[in-house]
C-alpha positions in Angstrom: 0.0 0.0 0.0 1.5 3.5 -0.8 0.2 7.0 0.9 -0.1 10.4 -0.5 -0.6 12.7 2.0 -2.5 16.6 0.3 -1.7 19.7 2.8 -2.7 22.9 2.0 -1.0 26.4 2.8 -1.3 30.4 2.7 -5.2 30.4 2.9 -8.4 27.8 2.4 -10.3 27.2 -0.6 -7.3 27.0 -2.6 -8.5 23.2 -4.5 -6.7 20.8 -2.2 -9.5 18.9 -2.7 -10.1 19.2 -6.7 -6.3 18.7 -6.5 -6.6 15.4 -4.7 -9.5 14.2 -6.7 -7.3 15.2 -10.2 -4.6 13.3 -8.9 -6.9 10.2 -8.0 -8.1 10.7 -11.5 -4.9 10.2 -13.1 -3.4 7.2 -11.2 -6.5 5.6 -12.3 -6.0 6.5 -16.0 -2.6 4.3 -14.8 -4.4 1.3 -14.2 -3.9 1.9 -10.6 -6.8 1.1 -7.5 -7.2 4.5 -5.7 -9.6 5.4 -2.6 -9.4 8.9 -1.1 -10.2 10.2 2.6 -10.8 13.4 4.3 -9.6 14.7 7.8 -11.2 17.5 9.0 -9.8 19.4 12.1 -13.4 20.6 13.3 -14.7 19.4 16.3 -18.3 18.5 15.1 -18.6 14.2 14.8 -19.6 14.8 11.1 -21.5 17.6 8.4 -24.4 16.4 9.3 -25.9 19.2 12.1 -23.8 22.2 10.8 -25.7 25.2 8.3 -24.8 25.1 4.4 -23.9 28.6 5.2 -21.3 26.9 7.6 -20.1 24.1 5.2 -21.8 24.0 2.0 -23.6 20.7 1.3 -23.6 17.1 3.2 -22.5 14.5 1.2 -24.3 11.0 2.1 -22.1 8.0 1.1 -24.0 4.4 0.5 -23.2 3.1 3.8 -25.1 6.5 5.6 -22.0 8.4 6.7 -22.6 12.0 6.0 -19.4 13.6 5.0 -17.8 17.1 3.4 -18.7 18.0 0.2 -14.9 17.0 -1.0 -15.8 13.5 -0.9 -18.4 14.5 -3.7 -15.7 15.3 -6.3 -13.7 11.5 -5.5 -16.8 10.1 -5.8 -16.7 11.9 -9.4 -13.9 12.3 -10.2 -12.7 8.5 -9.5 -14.7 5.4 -9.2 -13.9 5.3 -5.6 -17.3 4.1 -3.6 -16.0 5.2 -0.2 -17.3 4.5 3.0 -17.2 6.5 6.8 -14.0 5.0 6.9 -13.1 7.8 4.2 -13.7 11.1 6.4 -12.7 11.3 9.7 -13.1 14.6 11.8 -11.7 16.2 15.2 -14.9 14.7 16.9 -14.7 11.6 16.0 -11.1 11.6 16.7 -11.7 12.5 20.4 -15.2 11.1 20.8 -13.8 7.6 19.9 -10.5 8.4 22.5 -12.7 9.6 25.5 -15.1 6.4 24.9 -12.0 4.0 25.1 -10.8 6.2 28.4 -14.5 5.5 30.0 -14.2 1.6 29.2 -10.7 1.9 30.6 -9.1 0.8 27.6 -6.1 2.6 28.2 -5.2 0.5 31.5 -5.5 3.6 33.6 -2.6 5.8 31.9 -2.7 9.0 31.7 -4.5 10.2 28.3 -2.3 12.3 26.5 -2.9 13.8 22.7 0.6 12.1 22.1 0.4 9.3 21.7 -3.2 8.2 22.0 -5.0 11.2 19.8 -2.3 10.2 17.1 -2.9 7.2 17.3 -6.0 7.1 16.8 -5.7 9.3 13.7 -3.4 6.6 12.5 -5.5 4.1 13.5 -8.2 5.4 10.4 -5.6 5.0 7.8 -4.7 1.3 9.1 -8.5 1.1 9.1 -9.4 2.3 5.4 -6.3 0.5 4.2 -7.7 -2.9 5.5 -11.2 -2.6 4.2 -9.8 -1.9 1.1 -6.9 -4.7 0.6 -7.0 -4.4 -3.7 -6.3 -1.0 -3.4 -2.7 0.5 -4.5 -2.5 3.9 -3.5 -4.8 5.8 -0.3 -5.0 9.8 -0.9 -5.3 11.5 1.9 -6.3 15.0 2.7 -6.0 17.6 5.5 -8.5 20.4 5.6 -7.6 23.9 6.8 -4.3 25.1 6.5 -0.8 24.5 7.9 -0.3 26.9 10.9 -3.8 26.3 12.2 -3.9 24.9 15.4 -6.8 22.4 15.4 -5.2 20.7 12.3 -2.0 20.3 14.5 -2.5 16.9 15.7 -3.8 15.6 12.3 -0.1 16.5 10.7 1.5 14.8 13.8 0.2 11.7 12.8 0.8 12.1 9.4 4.4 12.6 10.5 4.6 9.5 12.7 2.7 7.6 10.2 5.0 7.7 7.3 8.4 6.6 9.2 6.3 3.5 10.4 5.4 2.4 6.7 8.5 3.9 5.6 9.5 6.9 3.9 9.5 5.3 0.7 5.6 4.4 1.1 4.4 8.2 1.3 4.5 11.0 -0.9 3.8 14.8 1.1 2.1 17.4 -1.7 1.7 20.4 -0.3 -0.9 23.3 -2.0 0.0 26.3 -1.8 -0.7 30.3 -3.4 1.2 32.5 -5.4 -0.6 35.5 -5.5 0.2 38.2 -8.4 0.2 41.5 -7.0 -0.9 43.2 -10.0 0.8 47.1 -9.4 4.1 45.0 -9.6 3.2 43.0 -11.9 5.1 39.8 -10.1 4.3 36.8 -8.7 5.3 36.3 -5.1 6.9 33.3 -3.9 7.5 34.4 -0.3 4.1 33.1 1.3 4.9 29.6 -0.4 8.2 29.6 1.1 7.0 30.2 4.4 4.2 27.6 4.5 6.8 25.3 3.6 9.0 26.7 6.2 5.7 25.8 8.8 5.3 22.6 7.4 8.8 21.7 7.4 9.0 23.0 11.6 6.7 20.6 12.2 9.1 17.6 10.8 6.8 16.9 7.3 9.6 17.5 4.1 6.6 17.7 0.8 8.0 16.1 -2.0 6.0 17.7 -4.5 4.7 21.6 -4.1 1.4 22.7 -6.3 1.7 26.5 -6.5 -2.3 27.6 -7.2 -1.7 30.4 -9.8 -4.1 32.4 -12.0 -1.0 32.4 -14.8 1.6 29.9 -15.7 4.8 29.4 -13.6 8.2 30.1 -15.2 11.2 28.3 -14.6 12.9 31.5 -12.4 10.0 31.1 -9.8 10.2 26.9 -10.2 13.9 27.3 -9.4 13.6 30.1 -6.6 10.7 27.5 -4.7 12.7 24.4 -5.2 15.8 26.1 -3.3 13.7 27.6 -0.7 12.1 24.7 0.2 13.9 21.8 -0.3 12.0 20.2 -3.1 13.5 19.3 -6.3 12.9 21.8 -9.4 10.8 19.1 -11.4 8.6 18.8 -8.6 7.5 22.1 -8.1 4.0 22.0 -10.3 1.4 24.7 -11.7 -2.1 24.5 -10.5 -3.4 27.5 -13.3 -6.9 28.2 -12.9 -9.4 26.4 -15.7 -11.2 28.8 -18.1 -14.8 26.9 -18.1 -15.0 23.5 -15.7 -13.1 21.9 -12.8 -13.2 18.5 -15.1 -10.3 20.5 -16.7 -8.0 20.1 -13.0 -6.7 16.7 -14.2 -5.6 17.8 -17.3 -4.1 20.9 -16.2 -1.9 19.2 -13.6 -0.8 16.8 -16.3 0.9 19.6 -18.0 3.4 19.4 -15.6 3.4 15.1 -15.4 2.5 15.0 -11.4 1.2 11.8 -12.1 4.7 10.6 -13.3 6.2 12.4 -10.1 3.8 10.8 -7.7 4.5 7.7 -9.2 8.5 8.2 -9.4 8.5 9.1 -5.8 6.5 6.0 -4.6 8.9 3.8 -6.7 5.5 2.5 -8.8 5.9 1.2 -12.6 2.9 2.0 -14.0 2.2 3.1 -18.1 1.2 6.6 -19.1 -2.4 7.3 -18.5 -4.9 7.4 -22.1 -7.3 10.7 -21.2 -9.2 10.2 -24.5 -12.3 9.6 -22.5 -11.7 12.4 -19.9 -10.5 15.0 -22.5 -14.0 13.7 -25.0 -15.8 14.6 -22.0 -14.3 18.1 -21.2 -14.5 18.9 -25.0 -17.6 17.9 -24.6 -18.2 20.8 -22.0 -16.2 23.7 -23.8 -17.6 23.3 -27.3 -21.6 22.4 -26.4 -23.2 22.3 -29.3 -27.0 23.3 -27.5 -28.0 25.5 -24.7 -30.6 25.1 -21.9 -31.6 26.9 -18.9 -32.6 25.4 -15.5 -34.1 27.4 -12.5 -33.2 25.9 -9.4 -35.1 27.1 -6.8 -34.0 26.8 -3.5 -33.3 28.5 0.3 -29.4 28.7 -0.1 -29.4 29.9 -3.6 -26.6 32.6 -2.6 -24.3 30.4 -1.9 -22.7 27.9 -4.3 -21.6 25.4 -2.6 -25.2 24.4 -0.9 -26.0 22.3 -3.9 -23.0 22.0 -5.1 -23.6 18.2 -6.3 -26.6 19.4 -8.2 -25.0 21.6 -9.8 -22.4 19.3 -10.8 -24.8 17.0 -12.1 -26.8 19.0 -14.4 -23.4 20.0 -15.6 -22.8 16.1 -16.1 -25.6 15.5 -18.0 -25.6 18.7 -20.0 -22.3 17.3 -21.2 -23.6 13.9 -22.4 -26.4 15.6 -24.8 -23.9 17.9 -25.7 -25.3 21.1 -23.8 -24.3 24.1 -21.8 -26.7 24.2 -19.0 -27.1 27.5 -17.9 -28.3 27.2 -14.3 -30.3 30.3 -12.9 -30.3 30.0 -8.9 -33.7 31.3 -7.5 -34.3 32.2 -3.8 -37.7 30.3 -3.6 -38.7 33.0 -0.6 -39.3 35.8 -3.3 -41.7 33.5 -5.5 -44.1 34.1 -2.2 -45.0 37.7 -3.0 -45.0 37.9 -6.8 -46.0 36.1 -10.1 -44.1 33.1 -10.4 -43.8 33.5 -14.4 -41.8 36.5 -13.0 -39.5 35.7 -10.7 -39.0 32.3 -12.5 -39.1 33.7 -16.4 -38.0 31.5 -19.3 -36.3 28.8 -18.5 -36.3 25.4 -19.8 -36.5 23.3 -17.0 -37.5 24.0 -12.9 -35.4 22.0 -10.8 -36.3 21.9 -6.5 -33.4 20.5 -4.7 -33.5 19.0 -0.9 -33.7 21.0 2.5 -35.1 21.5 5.7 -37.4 23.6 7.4 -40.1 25.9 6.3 -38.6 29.1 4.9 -39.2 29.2 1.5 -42.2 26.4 1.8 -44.8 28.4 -0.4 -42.6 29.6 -2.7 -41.4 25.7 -3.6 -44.6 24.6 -3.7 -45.8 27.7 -6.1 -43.2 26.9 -8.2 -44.1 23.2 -8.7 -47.5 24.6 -9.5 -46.4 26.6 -11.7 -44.1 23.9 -14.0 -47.1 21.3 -13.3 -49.6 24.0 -14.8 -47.3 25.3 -17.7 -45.6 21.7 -18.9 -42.3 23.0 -17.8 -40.0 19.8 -17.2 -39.9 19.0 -13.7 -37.5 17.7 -11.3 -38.2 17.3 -7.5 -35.4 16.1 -5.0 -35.8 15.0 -1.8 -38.1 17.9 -0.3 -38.9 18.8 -3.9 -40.7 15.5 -4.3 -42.6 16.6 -0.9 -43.8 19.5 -2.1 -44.8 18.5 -5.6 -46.7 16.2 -3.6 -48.3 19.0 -1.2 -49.2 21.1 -4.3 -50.8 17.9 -5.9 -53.2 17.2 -2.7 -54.0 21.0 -2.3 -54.8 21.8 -6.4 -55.8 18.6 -7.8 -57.1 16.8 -5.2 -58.8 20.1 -3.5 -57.3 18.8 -0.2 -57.3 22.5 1.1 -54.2 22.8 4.2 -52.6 19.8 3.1 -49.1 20.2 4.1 -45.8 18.2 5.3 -45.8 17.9 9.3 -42.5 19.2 9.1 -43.7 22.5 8.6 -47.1 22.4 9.8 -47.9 20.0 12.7 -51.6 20.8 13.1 -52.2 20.6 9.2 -56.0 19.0 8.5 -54.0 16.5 5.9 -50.6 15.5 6.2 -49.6 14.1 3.4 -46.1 14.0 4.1 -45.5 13.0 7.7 -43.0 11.7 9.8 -41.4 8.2 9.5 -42.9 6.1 12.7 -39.3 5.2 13.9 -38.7 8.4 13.8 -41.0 9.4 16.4 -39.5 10.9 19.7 -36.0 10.8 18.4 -34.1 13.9 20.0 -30.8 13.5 18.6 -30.3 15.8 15.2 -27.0 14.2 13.7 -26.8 10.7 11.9 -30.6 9.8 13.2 -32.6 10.7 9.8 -33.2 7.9 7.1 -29.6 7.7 5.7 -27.4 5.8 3.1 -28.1 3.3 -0.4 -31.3 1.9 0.0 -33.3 -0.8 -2.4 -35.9 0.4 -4.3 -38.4 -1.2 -7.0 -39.3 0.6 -9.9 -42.8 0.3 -11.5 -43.0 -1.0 -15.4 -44.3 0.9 -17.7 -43.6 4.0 -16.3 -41.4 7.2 -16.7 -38.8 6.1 -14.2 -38.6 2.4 -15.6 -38.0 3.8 -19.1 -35.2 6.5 -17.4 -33.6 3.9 -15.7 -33.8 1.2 -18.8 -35.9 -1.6 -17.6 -34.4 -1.9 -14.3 -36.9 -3.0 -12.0 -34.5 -2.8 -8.4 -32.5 0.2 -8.3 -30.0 1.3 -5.4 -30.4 5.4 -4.0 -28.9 7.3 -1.6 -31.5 8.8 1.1 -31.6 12.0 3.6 -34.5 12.8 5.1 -36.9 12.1 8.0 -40.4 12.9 6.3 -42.1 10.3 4.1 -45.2 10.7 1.9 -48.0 9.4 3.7 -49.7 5.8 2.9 -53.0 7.2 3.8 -53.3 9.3 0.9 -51.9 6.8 -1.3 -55.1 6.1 -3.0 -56.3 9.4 -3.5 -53.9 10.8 -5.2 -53.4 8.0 -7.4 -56.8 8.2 -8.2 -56.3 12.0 -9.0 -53.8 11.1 -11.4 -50.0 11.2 -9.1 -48.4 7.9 -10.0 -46.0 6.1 -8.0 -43.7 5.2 -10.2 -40.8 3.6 -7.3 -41.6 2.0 -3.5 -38.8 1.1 -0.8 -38.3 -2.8 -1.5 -38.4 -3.2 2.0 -40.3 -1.0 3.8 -42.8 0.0 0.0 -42.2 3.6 1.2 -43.0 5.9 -1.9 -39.6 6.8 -3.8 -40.7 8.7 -6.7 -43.5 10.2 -8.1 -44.6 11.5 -11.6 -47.3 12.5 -14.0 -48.0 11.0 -17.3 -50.0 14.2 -19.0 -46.6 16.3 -18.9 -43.7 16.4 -20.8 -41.5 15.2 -17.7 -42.8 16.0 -14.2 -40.6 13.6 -11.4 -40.0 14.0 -8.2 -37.5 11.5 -5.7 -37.3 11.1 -2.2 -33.7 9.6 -2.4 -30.8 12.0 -4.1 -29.5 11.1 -7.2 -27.2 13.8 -7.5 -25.0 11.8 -5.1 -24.3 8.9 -7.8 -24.0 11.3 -11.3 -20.2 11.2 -12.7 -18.5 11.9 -15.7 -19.2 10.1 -18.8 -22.0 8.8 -16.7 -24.9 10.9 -15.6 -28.1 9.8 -13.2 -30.9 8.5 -15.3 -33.0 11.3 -13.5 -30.5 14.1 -14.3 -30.1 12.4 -18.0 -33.8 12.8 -18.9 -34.7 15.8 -17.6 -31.9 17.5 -19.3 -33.2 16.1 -22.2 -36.4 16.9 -22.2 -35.1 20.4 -21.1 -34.0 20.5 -24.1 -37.2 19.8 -26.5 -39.4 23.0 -27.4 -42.8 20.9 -27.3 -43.6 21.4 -23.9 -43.8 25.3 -24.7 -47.4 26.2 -24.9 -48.1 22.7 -24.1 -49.7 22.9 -20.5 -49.9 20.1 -18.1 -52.5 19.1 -16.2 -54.6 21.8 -14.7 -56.5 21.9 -11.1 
């Protein structure tokens, strides 16, 4: 098993993560296994409680965990399936050591954060690398930057960890900034020498340096970096920024061969990657040869990173029926006090992502009205399922108040409801309906023909509120079909109408399973029906 290590320096958001994911990308275009995990220095167990204005979206892997939104991209950028063994955070770590001091696992010592918070850092990397015995090379990265204090620990281990399975067996790549400071008209190498310099103090040598740039790096500034920090001149790589897609990271870093470098450093014979299918797919995205337009409409539409897996996937499916998709973000609050045809305008598709609470209620369910009632192609996730339902009942079936219990407890018909065993739980995080769950999909119906005939499909869920069985029959009867049940449990999974163009809403969320090359069914079709002109002027079913 060999270990490369991703630290980042100078300031956050620089791409460690795109930069891991790239990498991962590349040694797979070498025939090589690859899985990638996250450490994150915050004290919170996981994602799962904290505010997408906090951390952007929560990732949900098959197995339940919910994890940072980094572990979206090596899910897409790779074809890792990764597991909780693949993020580990500052609460787990000392959640995990305090339980082991309370069964007195530690044969009354004195509990110290050397060794035993190291160790138990370690102790996830010996972990992943033993669920995952075919795999040749475990990427792992750091989040925040070196210099922070709660990240400390984490590079402790790292340390200690690579003279255990040898020097030889790891590969350090730090990501760094040089910023151009435009009156001068230079690049500045100082703050990557520094974070070096930081990195270095705590006893971690990088063998490979990515210097984030907005322009290329010339060989004076490759030369000045490599003295300064100890790292050999070929080494020293350009991470430019990409003109019109992150799927361009791996090729960009392959300007400068880091796949060769990571591969020459942890003594692996391996033969140069073939892109053609990576580089079909970016060409793909630069030269579209058709354009749509998608509202989503949503409660965190300010800030990208809240649906950031949406996003990629309409992206991923725009690609495959060679189409821009030109996403228009919608705050679904302001749809409450004006004319939806308005706020909305013309667009060729209204997507409704997941979420939580009942800020923006109305102006979801106004909006699902409003593509129901014009023939607009429809896509509901999660919560956008819920209120496509809730508009249904209240429009169609004259149901007046009917309403999810999540936002309206004393509503006259509750169409969505809470799960039973979800009743007088108290906990927030890891308690909701979680993780890859079996579904059945109904023939003869839009979802069998999206999904090709499959008849048992596999989603990833995150939610607490189900539609209700009791109005099953009644709003089948008013013309909602349920298209998908639970195998096990036959809750509803999705919904759609057959008088529309494409109208669908899931429970589950497929935008945790679109990649590259190959795009959810869901996330296929309604771009492609996005793209057809027929629905225009065509309504759909009216109340």
């Amino acid at each position: 098993m060999k270990y490369i290590f991703v630290t980042g320096g100078v300031v956050s958001s620089l791409g460690k993560g795109l930069a891991a994911a790239s990498i991962g990308t590349l040694l797979e275009h070498r025939g090589l296994r690859v899985t990638i995990q996250k450490f994150d220095p915050y004290l919170n167990v996981d994602p799962g409680t904290m505010s997408p204005y906090q951390h952007g979206e929560v990732y949900v892997l098959n197995d339940g965990a919910e994890t940072d939104l980094d572990l979206g991209h090596y899910e897409r950028f790779t074809n890792c399936v990764l597991t909780r063994f693949n993020n580990l955070t500052s609460g787990q770590v000392f959640e995990n050591v305090i339980k082991k001091e309370r069964r007195g696992e530690y044969l009354g010592k004195t509990v110290q954060f050397i060794p035993h918070v190291t160790d138990e850092i370690k102790a996830r990397i010996h972990d992943l690398s033993d669920q995952n015995p075919e795999v040749d090379v475990i990427i792992t990265e750091i989040g925040g930057t070196v210099g922070d204090i709660e990240g400390h620990l984490f590079l402790e281990a790292l340390r200690q960890f690579s003279l255990e399975v040898g020097r030889a067996n790891t590969c350090f790549i730090h990501v760094t900034l040089l910023p151009l400071i435009r009156a001068a008209g230079e690049i500045k190498t100082k703050p990557t020498q520094q974070s070096v310099a930081k990195l270095r103090e705590i006893g971690i040598q990088p063998d490979i340096v990515i210097c984030r740039t907005e322009h290329d790096l010339d060989d004076d500034n490759r030369r000045k970096i490599a003295m300064f920090c100890n790292v050999e001149h070929r080494n020293i790589v350009a991470f430019r920024d990409v003109k019109h897609s992150i799927y361009e990271c791996p090729l960009d870093l392959r300007r400068d061969k880091i796949d060769r470098l990571v591969v020459d450093n942890l003594g692996i014979d391996s033969p140069t990657p073939d892109l053609s299918d990576w580089e079909n797919f970016v060409e793909r995205l630069i030269n579209p040869q058709h354009k749509v337009t998608i509202a989503v409409v949503g409660k965190y539409i300010e800030l990208q990173d809240a649906y950031k897996s949406i996003y990629e996937s309409l992206t991923i499916a725009g690609a495959a029926h060679h189409a821009e998709v030109t996403i228009v973000r919608i705050d679904s609050e302001t749809i409450e006090t004006a004319d939806p045809s308005v706020i909305i305008g013309d667009v060729d598709g209204i997507l409704i992502p997941g979420g939580f609470g009942d800020r923006g209620i109305e102006g979801k369910i106004l909006a699902a009205q409003y593509a129901r009632t014009t023939g607009i192609p429809y896509l509901g996730i999660c919560l956008g399922m819920q209120v496509a339902t809730v508009e249904f009942a209240r429009n169609v079936c004259n149901l007046e108040g009917a309403h999810t219990t999540e936002c309206n407890k004393k509503t006259p018909h509750p169409v969505i409801s809470l799960q039973e065993e979800q009743k007088g739980i108290k906990d927030m995080g890891a308690t909701m309906r979680l993780g890859s769950c079996d579904s059945l999909v109904h023939p003869g119906t839009l979802a069998a023909n999206l999904y090709g005939g499959e008849q048992l499909i596999k989603e990833r869920h995150r939610h607490r509120y189900e539609f209700n069985p009791a109005y099953l029959d009644q709003l089948s009867e008013a013309g909602l079909i349920i298209s998908s049940v639970s195998a096990e449990e036959g809750l509803v999974e999705i919904i759609e109408l057959a008088d529309h163009p494409f109208y669908i809403g899931a429970q589950f969320h497929p935008e945790f399973q679109s990649k590259p090359n190959r795009p959810h069914p869901l996330f296929s079709g309604f771009i492609e029906a996005s793209l057809k002109s027929t629905w225009r002027g065509s309504p759909g079913p009216q109340a």
